[in-house]
C-alpha positions in Angstrom: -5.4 -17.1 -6.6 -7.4 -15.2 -4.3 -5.6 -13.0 -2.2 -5.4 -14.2 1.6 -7.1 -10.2 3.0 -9.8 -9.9 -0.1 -12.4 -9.7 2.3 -10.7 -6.2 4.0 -10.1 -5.2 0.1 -12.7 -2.8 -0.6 -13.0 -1.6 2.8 -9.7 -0.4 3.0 -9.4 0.8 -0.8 -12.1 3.1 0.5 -10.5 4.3 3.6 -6.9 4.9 1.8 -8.7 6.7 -1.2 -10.7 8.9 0.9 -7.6 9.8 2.5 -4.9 9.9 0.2 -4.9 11.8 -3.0 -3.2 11.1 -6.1 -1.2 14.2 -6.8 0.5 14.2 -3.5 1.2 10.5 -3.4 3.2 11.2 -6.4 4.7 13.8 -4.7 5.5 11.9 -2.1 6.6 9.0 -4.2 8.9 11.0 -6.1 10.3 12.4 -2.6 11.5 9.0 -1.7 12.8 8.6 -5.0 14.7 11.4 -4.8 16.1 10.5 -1.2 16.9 6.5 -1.7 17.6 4.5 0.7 14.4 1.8 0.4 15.3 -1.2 -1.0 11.9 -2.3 -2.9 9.8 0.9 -3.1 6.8 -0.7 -4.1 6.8 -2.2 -0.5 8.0 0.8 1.2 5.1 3.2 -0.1 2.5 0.2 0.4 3.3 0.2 3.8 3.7 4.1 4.3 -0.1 4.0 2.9 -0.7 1.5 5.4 0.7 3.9 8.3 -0.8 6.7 7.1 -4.6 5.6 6.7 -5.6 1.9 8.7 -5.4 2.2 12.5 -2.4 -0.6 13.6 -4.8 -2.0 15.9 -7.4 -2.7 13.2 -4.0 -4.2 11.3 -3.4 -6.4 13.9 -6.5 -7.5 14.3 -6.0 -8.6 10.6 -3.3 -11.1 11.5 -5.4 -13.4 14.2 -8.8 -12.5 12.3 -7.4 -14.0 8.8 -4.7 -15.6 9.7 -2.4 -14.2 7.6 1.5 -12.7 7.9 2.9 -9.6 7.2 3.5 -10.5 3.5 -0.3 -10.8 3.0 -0.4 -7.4 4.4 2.1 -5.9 2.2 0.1 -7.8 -0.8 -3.1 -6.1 0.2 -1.6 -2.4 0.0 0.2 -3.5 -3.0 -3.1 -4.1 -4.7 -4.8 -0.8 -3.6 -1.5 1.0 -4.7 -1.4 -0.8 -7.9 -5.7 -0.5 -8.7 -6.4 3.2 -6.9 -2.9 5.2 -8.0 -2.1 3.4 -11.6 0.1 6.5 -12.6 2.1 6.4 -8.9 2.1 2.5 -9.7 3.7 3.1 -13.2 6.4 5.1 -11.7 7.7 2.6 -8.9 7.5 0.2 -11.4 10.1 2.0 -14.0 12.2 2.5 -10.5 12.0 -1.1 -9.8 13.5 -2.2 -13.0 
């Protein structure tokens, strides 16, 4: 299934990898870990990436533009969490379970 923001995809892989780097994602990653309090992290440091890096405008923009919902959103980060950061996505996944 292609996923609903694929066409943002590479764009904002870009942006959030220009932006964010891997050692201190996993420093902050353990941070939240350490603190609790989320209740999925995969979601909660998907979005914090979000927050940090993509204008909310330009989000926004996303929602009429594509027509999607904030679950497509959340997907979209996912996927640059899960493809950019594979040791930070290893390590929300062993929390998860």
């Amino acid at each position: 299934m292609i996923m609903k923001l694929q066409d943002v995809y590479q764009q904002v892989t870009s942006i959030v990898t220009s932006k964010v780097e891997s050692d201190r994602l996993m420093d902050y990653t353990n941070h939240i870990i350490a603190q609790g309090g989320y209740k999925d992290l995969a979601t909660r440091i998907a979005h914090d990436i979000k927050f940090a890096t993509i204008p909310a405008s330009k989000v926004c923009r996303w929602y009429d533009e594509y027509d999607c919902n904030d679950t497509h959103v959340t997907t979209l980060f996912q996927k640059v969490l899960k493809e950019s950061y594979p040791q930070v996505w290893e390590l929300i996944q062993k929390q998860n379970h």
